[in-house]
N, C-alpha and C positions, 0 to 999 in steps of 0.2 A: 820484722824490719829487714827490708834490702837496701843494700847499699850498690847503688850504681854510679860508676865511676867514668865519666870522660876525659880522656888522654888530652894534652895541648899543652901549647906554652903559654903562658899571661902575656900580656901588652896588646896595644892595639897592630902594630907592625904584624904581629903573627896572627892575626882574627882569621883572614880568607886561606894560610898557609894548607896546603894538605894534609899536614900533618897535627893540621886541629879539629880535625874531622870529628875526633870523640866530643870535644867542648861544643861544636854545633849540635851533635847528637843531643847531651846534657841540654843545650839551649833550648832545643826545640821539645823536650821531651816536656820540660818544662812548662812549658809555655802551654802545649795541645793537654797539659793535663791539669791546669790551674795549679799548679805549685804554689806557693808562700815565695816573699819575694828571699833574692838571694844574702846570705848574711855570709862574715869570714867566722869559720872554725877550723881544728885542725889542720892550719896552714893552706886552705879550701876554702874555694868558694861551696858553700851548700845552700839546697834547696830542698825542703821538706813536702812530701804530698802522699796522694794515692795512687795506683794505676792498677782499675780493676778493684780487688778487697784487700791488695797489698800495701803497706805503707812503705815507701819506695826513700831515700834519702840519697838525693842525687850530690856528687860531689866532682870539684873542679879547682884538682890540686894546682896551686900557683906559684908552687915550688923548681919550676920547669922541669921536663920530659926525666932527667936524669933522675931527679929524689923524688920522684912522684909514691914510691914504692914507703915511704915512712911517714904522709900524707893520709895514704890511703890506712895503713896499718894503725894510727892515730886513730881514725872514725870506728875500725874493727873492734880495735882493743876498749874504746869510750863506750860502745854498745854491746859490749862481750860477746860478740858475732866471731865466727870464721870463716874460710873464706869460702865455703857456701854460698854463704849469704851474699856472696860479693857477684858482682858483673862488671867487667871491664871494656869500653868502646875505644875499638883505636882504628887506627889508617892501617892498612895490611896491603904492601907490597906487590905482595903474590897472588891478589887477588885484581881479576879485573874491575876497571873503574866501574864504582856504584854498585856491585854486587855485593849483598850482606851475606857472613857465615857464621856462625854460631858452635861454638866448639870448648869441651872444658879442658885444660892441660894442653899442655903442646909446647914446640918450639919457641923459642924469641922473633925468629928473621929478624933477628938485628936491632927490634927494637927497643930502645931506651928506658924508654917509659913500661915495658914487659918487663927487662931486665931485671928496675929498681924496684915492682912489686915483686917479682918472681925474687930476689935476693931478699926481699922483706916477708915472705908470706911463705914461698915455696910455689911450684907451679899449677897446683889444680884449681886455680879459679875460672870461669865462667868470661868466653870473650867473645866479642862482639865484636866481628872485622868485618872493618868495613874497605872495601875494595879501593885502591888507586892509581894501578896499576904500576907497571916497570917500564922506566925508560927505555928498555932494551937488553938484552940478552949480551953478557960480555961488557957491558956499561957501566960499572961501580963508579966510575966518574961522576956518570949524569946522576947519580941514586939520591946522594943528596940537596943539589938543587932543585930535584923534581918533588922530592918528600916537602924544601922545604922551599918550595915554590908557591905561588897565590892558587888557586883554578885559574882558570883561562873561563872570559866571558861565555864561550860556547857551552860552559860544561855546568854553566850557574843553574841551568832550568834542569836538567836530570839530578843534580846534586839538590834541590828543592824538592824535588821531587821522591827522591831517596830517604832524604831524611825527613821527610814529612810521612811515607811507609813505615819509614821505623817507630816512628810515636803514635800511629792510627793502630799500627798491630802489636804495640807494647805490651797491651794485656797479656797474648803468647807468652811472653817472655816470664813476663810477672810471676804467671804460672806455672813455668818449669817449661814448656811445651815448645821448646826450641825448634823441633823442626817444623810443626806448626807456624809459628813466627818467620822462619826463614821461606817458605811452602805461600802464604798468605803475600810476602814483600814480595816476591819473583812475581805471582801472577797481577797485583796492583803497577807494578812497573812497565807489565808487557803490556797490560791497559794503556797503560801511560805514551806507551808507544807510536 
């Protein structure tokens, strides 16, 4: 069992926000893989399935961004997993928009929903960032309305597009084969292009 994890707030107000990019990711992953419908556990929304020969257990902490990290630690500890087993999908900053990186341990940049697993788990899990880029260099101002800002119509068809790469080459992932998965989305994208 894996436990993959989408970042976001709950409510409808925050659906298109950027910084629910992970919950789209969970949505759609869902979806392109016939998941089971979504039920609440662990303070989560989950969604049980396959992807590939992996039985995958998708979750979408509804605890907002801040206590997402005892959410997630809830599903871990219910299935005696560690964080191995864990994958995390979030909005990343520092990466430019719609670009996916895949990377285990690492920094926070700041964010919330990193923070409250990384203080619930410790940092070496499995994350899945997903690009949204910086408002600008010097800008800490603009950081949080951009984070938590809607898309912008222009950006609705690459971001369908993006997260629809992420669920077509999930199997990569499923199977450890990260750069594969990230190798696989860059060239479906430049198609796309």
């Amino acid at each position: 069992m894996q436990i993959w994890v989408g970042l976001g707030n709950p409510g409808a107000q925050y659906a298109l926000h950027r910084h629910n990019v992970g919950f789209m990711a969970a949505d759609i992953l869902a979806e392109t893989h016939s998941f089971g419908p979504w039920s609440k556990k662990f303070r989560s929304l989950v969604s049980e399935g396959r992807i590939g020969r992996h039985r995958v257990l998708l979750l979408k902490p509804q605890t907002f961004m801040n206590d997402s990290g005892d959410a997630v630690q809830q599903a871990l500890r219910f299935y005696k997993l560690d964080e191995d087993a864990l994958t995390v999908f979030h909005d990343e900053l520092d990466l430019a928009p719609f670009k996916v990186k895949v990377r285990v341990g690492g920094g926070l940049a700041g964010h919330n929903g990193l923070r409250s697993i990384n203080a619930a788990l410790g940092p070496d899990f499995r994350r899945v960032r997903i690009g949204i880029g910086h408002p600008g260099p010097g800008r800490k101002d603009l950081v949080t309305p951009h984070v938590l800002g809607n898309y912008a119509k222009s950006e609705m068809e690459p971001l369908s597009d993006m997260l629809s790469a992420i669920a077509t080459e999930a199997d990569w992932l499923a199977d450890g084969d990260d750069a594969r998965f990230m190798s696989e989305i860059a060239l479906r994208l430049q198609q796309d292009q």
